[in-house]
C-alpha positions in Angstrom: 0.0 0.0 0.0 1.2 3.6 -0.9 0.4 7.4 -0.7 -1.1 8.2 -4.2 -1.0 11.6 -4.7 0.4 15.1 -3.3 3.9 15.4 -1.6 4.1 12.1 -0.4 3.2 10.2 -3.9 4.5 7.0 -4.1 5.6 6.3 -0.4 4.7 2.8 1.1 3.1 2.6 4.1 3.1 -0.1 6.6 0.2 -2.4 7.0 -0.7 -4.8 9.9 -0.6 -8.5 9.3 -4.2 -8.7 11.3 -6.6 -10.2 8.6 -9.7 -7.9 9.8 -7.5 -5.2 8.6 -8.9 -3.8 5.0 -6.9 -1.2 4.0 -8.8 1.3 1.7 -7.6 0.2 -2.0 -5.5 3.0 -3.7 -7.8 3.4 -6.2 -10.8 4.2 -4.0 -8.4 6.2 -1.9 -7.3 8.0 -5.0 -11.3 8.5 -6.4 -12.6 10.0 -2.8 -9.7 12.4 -2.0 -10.0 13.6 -6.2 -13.8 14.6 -5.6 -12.6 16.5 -2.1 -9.8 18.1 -3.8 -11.0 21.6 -3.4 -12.1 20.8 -0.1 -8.1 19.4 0.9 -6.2 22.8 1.4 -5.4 23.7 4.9 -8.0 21.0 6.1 -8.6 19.8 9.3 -9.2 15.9 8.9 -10.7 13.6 11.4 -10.1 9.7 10.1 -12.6 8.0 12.6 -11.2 3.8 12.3 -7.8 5.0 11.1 -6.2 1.3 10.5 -2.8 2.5 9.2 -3.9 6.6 8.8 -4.1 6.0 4.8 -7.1 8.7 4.3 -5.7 11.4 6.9 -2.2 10.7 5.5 -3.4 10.7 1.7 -5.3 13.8 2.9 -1.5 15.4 4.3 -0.3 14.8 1.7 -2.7 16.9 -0.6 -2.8 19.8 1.2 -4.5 18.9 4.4 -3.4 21.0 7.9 -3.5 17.9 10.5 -5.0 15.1 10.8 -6.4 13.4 14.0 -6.8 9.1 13.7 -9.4 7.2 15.7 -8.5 3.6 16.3 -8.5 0.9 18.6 -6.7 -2.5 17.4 -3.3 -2.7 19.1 -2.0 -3.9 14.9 -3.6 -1.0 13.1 -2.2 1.3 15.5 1.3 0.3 15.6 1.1 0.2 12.1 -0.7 3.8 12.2 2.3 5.0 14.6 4.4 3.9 12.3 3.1 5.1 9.3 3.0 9.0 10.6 7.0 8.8 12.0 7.7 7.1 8.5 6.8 10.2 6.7 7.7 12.5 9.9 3.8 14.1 10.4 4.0 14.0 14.2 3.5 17.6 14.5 0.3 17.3 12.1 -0.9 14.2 13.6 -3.0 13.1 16.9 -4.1 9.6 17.7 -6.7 8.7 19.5 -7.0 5.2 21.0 -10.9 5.0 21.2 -13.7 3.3 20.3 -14.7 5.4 16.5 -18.3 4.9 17.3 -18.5 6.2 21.2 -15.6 9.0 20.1 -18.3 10.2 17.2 -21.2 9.9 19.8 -19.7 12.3 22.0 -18.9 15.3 19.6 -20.9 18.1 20.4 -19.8 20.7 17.9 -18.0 21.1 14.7 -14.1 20.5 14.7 -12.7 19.7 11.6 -13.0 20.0 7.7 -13.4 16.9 7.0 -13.9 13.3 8.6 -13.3 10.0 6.7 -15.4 6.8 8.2 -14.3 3.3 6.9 -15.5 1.0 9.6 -15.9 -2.6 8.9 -17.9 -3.2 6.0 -20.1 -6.0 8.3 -21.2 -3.9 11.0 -23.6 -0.8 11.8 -21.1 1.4 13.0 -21.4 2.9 10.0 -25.4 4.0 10.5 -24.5 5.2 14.3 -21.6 7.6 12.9 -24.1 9.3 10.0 -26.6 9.4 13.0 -23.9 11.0 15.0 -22.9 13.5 12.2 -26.9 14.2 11.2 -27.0 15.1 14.9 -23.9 17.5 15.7 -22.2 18.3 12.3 -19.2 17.5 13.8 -17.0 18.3 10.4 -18.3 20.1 7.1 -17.7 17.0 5.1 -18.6 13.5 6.0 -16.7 10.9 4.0 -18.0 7.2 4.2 -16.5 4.0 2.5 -18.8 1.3 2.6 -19.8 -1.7 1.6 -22.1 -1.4 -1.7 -25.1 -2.6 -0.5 -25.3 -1.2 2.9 -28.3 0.8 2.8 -27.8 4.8 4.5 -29.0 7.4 3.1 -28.1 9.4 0.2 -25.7 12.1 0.6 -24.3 14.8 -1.7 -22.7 12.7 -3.8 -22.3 8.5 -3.8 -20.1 6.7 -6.4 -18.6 2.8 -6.8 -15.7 0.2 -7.7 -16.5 -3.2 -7.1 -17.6 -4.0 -3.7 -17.2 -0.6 -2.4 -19.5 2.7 -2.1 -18.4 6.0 -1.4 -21.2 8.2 0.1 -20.1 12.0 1.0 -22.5 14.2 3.2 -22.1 18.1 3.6 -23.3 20.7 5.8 
C-alpha cells in the first residue's frame, strides 16, 4: 500500500498483518480524495477507524493541515504510529486510542474540515456515525467507505468500484 497523490506520492506505508485489517484500496483512496480536492487545502481531517492513517495521511499529503486518527486495534495502530514517523507528520498528527463509534457519539460541535469513516464493512457502526454527524455536524464533510449494498442514506454525492460505495455528506 502507498500514498497516491500530493507530496508524499509514491511512499509505502506499513500495514498490519491482522486479517480484519482492509486497507482502503489506492484506487478508491485515490477516487474519494479527487472529488474532495477543493475541499483538501489547509484541512482539518478527522479519520474515525484509522487502521494504518491512509485517508488522513493521503489527505496530508494533498494539502490537508492535520489530521487526528481514531483507532483501537493494538495492529492497526502500531502500524498507524508507524506510518505517521515514516513520513515524519508527528507535528500534524493526533491519535486517539478509542472506540470510533463512542468517540463520534460524543462530539458536540464542529471540529474539523473533514472526517473520513471506513469501519468494517459488516457492521452498523457505520449507521451510528451518519446518526452521529446528522446530529452535531461534527465536520463540514462526511466521507464514508462502505460496503455497496449497505443501505444509508443518500448524501451529496455517492459513487462505486466493485464492492465498495463512497457516500459523502455536507453541511
Amino acid at each position: 500500500m502507498r500514498i497516491v497523490g500530493g507530496k508524499f506520492k509514491g511512499r509505502d506505508l506499513t500495514s498490519p498483518s491482522d486479517f480484519r485489517v482492509r486497507p482502503t484500496a489506492e484506487k478508491v483512496r485515490a477516487l474519494l480524495l479527487d472529488q474532495l480536492k477543493g475541499d483538501l487545502d489547509g484541512a482539518r481531517i478527522l479519520d474515525l477507524f484509522a487502521g494504518t492513517g491512509a485517508l488522513g495521511l493521503e489527505a496530508i499529503s494533498r494539502g490537508a493541515k492535520y489530521a487526528d486518527f481514531v483507532e483501537t486495534r493494538p495492529s492497526s495502530l502500531h502500524a498507524l504510529k508507524a506510518n505517521i514517523a515514516l513520513l515524519r507528520l508527528s507535528p500534524k498528527c493526533r491519535v486517539y486510542k478509542k472506540d470510533a463509534v463512542q468517540f463520534a457519539e460524543a462530539l458536540t460541535e464542529p471540529r474539523w474540515d473533514i472526517c473520513f469513516a471506513d469501519p468494517p464493512y459488516d457492521s452498523k457502526m457505520l449507521d451510528r456515525v451518519v446518526t452521529a454527524w446528522h446530529a452535531t455536524r461534527f465536520s463540514r464533510i462526511l466521507a464514508c467507505e462502505h460496503a455497496r449494498e449497505h443501505p444509508i442514506p443518500l448524501g451529496a454525492w455517492r459513487t462505486g468500484i466493485e464492492d465498495t460505495a463512497l457516500t459523502i455528506y455536507r453541511a
